[in-house]
C-alpha positions as CSV (number, residue, x, y, z in Angstrom):
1,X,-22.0,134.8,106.8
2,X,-20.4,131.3,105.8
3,X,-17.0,131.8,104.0
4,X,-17.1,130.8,100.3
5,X,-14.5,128.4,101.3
6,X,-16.4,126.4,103.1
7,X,-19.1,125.6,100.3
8,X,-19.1,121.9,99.3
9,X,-17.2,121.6,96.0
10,X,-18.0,119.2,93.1
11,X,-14.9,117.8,90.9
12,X,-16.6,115.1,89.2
13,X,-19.4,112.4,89.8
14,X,-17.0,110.5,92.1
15,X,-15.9,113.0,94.1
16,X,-17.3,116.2,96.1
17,X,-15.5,117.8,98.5
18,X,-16.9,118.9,102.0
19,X,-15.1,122.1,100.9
20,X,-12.8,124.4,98.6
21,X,-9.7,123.7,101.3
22,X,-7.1,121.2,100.2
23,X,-4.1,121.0,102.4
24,X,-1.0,121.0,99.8
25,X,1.6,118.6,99.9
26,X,4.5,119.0,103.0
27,X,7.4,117.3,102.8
28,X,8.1,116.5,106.6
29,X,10.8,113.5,106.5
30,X,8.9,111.7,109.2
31,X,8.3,108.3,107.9
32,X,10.1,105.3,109.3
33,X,13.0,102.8,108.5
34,X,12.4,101.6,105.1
35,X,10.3,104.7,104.5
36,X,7.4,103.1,105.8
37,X,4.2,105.8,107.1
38,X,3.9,105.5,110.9
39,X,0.8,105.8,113.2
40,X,2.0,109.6,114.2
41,X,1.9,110.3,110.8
42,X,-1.6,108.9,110.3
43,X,-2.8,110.9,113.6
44,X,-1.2,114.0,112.3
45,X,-3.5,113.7,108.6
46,X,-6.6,112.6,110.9
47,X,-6.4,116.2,112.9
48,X,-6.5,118.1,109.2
49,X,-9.5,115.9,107.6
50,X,-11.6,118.9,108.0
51,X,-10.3,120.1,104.5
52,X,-12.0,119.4,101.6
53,X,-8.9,117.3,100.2
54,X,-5.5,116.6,101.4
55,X,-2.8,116.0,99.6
56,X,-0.4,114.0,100.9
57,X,3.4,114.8,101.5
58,X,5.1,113.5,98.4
59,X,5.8,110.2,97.9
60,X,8.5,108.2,96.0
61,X,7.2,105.7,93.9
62,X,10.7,103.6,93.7
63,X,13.8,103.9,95.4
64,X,15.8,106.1,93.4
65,X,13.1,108.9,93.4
66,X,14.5,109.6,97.2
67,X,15.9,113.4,97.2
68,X,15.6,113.5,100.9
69,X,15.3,111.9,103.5
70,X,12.8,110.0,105.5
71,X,10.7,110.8,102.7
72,X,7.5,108.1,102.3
73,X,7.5,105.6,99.9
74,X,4.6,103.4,98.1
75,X,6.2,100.5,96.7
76,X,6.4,98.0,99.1
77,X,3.9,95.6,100.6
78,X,5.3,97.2,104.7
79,X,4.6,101.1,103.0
80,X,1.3,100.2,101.4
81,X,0.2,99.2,105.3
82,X,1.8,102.3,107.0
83,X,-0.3,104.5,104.5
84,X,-3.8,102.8,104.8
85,X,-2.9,103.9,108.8
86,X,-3.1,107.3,107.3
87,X,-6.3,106.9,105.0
88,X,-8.1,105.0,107.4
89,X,-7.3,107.9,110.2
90,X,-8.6,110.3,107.5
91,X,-11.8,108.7,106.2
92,X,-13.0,108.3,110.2
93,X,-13.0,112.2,110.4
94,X,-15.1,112.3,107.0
95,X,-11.7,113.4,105.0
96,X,-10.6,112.6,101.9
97,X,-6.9,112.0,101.1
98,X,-4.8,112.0,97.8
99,X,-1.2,110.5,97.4
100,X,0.9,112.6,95.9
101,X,3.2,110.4,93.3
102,X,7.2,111.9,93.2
103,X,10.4,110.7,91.7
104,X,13.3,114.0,92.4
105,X,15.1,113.0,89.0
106,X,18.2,114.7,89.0
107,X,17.7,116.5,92.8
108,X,18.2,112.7,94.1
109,X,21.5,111.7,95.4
110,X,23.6,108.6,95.4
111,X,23.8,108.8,99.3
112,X,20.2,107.4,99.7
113,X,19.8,104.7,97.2
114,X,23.3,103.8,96.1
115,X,23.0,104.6,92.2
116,X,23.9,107.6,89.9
117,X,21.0,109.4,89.8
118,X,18.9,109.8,86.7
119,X,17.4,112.6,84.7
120,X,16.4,113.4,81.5
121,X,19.7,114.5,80.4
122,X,23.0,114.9,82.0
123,X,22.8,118.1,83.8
124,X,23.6,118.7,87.1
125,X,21.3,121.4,89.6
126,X,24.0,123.4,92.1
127,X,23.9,123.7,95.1
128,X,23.4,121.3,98.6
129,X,21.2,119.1,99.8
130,X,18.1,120.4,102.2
131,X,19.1,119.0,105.8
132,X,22.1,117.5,104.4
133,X,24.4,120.2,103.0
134,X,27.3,118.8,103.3
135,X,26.0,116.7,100.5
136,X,26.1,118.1,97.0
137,X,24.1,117.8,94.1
138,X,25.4,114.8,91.7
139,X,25.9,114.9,88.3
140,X,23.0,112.9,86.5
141,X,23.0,110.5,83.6
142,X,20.7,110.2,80.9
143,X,17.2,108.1,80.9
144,X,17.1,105.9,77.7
145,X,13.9,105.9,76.1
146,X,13.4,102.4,77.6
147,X,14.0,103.0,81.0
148,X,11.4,106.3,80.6
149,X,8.9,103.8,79.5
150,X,9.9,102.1,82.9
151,X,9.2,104.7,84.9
152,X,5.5,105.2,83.1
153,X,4.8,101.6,84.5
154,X,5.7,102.4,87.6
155,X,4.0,105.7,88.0
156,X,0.8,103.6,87.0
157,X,1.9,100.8,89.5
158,X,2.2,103.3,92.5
159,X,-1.6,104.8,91.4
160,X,-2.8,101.5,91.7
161,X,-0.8,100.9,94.8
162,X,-2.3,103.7,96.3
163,X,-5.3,102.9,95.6
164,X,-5.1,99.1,97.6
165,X,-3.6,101.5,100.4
166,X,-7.1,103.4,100.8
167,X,-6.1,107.1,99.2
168,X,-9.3,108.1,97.2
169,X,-7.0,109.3,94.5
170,X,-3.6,110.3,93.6
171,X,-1.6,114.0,92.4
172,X,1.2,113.5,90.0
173,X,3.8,115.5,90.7
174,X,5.1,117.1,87.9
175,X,6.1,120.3,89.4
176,X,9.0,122.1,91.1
177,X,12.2,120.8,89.4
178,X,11.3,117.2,90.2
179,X,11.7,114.7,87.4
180,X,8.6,114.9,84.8
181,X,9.2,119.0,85.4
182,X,13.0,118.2,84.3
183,X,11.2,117.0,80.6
184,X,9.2,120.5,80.3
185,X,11.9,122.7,80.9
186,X,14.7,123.1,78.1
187,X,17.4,123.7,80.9
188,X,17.1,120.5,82.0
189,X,15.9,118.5,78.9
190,X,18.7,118.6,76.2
191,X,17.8,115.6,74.4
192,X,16.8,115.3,70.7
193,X,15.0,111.8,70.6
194,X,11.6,110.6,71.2
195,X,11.4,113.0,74.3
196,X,12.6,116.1,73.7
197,X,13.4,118.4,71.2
198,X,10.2,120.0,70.5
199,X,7.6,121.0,73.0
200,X,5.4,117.7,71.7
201,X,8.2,115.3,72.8
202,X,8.8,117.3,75.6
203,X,5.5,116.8,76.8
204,X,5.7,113.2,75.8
205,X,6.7,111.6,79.2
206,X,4.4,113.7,81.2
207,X,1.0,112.9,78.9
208,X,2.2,109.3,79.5
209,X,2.2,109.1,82.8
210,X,-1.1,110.9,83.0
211,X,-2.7,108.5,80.7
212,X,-1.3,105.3,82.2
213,X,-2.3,106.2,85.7
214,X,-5.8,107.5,84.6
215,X,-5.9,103.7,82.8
216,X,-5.6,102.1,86.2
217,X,-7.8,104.0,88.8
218,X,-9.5,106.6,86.2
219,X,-8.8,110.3,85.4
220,X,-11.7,111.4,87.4
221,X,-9.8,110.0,90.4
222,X,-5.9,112.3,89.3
223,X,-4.4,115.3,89.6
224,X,-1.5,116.8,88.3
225,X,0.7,119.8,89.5
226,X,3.1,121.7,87.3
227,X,5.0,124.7,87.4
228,X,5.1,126.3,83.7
229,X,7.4,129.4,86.0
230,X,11.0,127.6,86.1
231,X,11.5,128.6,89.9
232,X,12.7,125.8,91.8
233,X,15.7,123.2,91.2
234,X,15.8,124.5,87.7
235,X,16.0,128.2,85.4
236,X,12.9,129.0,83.2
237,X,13.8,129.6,79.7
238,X,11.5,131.6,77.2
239,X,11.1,128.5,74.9
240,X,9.1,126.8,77.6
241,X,6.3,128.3,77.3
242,X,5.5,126.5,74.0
243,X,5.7,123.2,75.6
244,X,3.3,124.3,78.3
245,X,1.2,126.1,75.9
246,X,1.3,122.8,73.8
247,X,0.9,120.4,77.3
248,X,-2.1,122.1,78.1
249,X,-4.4,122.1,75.0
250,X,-3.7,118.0,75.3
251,X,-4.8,118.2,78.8
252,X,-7.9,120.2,78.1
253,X,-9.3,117.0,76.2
254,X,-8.4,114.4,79.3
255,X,-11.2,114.4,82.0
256,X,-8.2,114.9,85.0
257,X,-9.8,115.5,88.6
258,X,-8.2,118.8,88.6
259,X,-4.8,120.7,87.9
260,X,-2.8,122.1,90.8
261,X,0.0,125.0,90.5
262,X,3.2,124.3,92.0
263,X,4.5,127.2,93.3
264,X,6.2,129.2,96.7
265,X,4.8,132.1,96.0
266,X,1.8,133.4,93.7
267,X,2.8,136.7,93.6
268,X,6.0,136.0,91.7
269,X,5.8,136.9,88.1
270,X,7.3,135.0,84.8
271,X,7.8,137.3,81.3
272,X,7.5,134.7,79.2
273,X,3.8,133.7,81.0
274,X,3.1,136.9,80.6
275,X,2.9,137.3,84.4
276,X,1.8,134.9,87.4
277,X,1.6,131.3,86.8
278,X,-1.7,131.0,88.4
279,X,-3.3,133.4,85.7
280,X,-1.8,131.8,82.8
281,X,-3.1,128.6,84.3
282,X,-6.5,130.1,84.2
283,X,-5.9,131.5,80.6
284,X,-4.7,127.8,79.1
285,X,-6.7,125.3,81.0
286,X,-10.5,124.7,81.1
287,X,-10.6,122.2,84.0
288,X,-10.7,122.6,87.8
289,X,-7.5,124.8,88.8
290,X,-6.4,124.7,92.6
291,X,-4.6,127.6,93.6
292,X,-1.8,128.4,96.2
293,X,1.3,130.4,97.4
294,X,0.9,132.0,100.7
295,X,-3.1,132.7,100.6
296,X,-5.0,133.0,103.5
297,X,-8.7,132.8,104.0
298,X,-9.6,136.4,102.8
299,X,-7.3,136.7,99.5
300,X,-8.0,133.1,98.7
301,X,-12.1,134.1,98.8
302,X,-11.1,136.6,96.8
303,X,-8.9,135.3,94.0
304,X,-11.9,132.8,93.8
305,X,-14.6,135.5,93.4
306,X,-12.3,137.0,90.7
307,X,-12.6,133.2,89.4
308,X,-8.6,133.2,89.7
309,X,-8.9,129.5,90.5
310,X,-11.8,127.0,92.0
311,X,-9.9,125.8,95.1
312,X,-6.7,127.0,97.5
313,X,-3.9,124.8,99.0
314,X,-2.8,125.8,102.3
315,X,0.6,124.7,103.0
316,X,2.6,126.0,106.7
317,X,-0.7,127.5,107.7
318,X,-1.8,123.9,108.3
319,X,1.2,122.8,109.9
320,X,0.3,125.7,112.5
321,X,-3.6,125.3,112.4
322,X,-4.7,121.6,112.2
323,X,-8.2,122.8,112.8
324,X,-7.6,125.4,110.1
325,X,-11.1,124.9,108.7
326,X,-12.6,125.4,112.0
327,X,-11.1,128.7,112.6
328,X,-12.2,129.9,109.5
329,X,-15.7,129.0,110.3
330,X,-15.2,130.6,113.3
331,X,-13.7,134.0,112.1
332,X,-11.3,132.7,114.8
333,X,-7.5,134.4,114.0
334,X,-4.8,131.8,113.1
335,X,-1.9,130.4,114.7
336,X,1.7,131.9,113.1
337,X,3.5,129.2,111.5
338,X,7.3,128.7,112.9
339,X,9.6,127.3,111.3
340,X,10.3,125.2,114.7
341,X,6.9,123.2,114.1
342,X,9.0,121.3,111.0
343,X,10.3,119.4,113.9
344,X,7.1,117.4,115.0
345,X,4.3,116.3,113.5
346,X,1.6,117.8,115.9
């Protein structure tokens, strides 16, 4: 009997998927000098273009969205060309391939791009840098509302970009403690302007960026990723659930490709949700929802029967398996991810 994974799966008139398998976003600090994709990276996406989608590890759209390093960019001419490597490697396997669209905010750090780093307002995360701890986190200053306006251009010019670099799409990332999820939280977003304040200007900068990209290459052709739990790079607070409450209801009347919950683990719950993300996801939103957070084939078949989600992101799994889709075909047992397979992109 064929796993209901492996049914084709159709987001819109533009796009069906070969099946309900995206590989989630990895951050694997590979690319080269000037954060340009290499041809390893484009051989490691062509072994995984058996998924329905892949979503590529996230990518800075200008410099001072770098939080770690070797982290891809897409807005230079050279990093444009090292990515259509990677989409042309993909689409000869039959794959498709979303860019994933990133700027860290305040979880950037002077050391890579010379500047204070920004945020919307000035509050600093604790703690160390991944791979870098003897770095710490910086103190960030404050986006005016002009230089926020900025950085909606920008997120439109790096759709567009990755669209002349071959990706059939693009996922904003507006999850994990990263800059658009430092707006929807009220730890991080202290401001009482245009863009904060109430959960309407909260949502403000996100909405923006979702319509100006969807302006450029179409919503049918974005994603978006948020995590309404505050559990990475930043501390939920009860009031944030009216700005998600709020930020979906407006999303529910934009035709988006699908949305995508950010999260480690989907078995962690949030009080103010009312439980796990994923389910208040489900509750809020009336589009395509892609699930993950350490699934595997038999509890993501079932969180889909019980119409949890429509589709699973496998993350590690993939870095273990790059013929993940095969083996589930198969019934064939999967490869244990080690945490020694972060060193090489295999």
């Amino acid at each position: 009997m064929t796993s209901p994974l492996l049914e084709p799966y159709v987001l819109n008139d533009t796009l069906t998927l070969a099946n309900r398998i995206l590989m989630a976003p990895l951050t694997r600090c590979m690319a080269g000098p000037g954060l340009v994709p290499s041809q390893q990276m484009a051989d490691y996406y062509g072994r995984r273009a058996q998924v329905g989608l892949i979503i590529s590890e996230a990518t800075i759209i200008r410099p001072d969205g770098q939080g770690y390093p070797n982290t891809p960019g897409i807005y230079s001419a050279e990093q444009i060309a090292g990515w259509r490597l990677v989409t042309d490697a993909v689409h000869a396997q039959g794959g498709k391939i979303f860019a994933q669209l990133w700027h860290t905010g305040r979880i950037s750090h002077s050391f890579f791009h010379g500047q204070t780093p920004v945020a919307p307002s000035a509050v600093a995360w604790e703690g160390t840098l991944p791979r870098m701890r003897e770095l710490h986190y910086e103190l960030p200053r404050a986006l005016s509302e002009a230089e926020i306006a900025e950085l909606v251009a920008q997120y439109a010019q790096a759709a567009v970009n990755a669209r002349e670099a071959g990706f059939d799409g693009v996922e904003i990332h507006g999850a994990n403690g990263y800059l658009i999820d430092q707006f929807l939280h009220h730890e991080t977003n202290l401001r009482q302007d245009g863009y904060g304040g109430t959960p309407e200007k909260m949502a403000r900068f996100a909405l923006e960026i979702v319509d100006a990209v969807s302006r450029q290459i179409g919503g049918e052709r974005v994603g978006l990723r948020l995590s309404p739990g505050g559990y990475a790079h930043l501390k939920g607070d009860a009031r944030d659930r009216a700005v998600f409450d709020y930020l979906l209801a407006e999303l529910n009347g934009r035709a988006l490709a699908y949305l995508h919950l950010g999260i480690f683990d989907d078995s962690l719950t949030f009080d103010y949700l009312g439980g796990r993300a994923s389910d208040y996801l489900r509750a809020h939103y009336r589009g395509h929802l892609v699930g993950v957070g350490n699934y595997n084939p038999q509890s993501a078949v079932e969180a889909i029967a019980a119409q949890r989600f429509d589709l699973v992101a496998i993350g590690r799994p993939l870095i273990a398996n790059p013929d993940y889709v095969a083996r589930v075909q198969q019934g064939a047992p999967l490869v244990a991810y080690d945490e020694s397979m972060l060193t090489s992109l295999v």
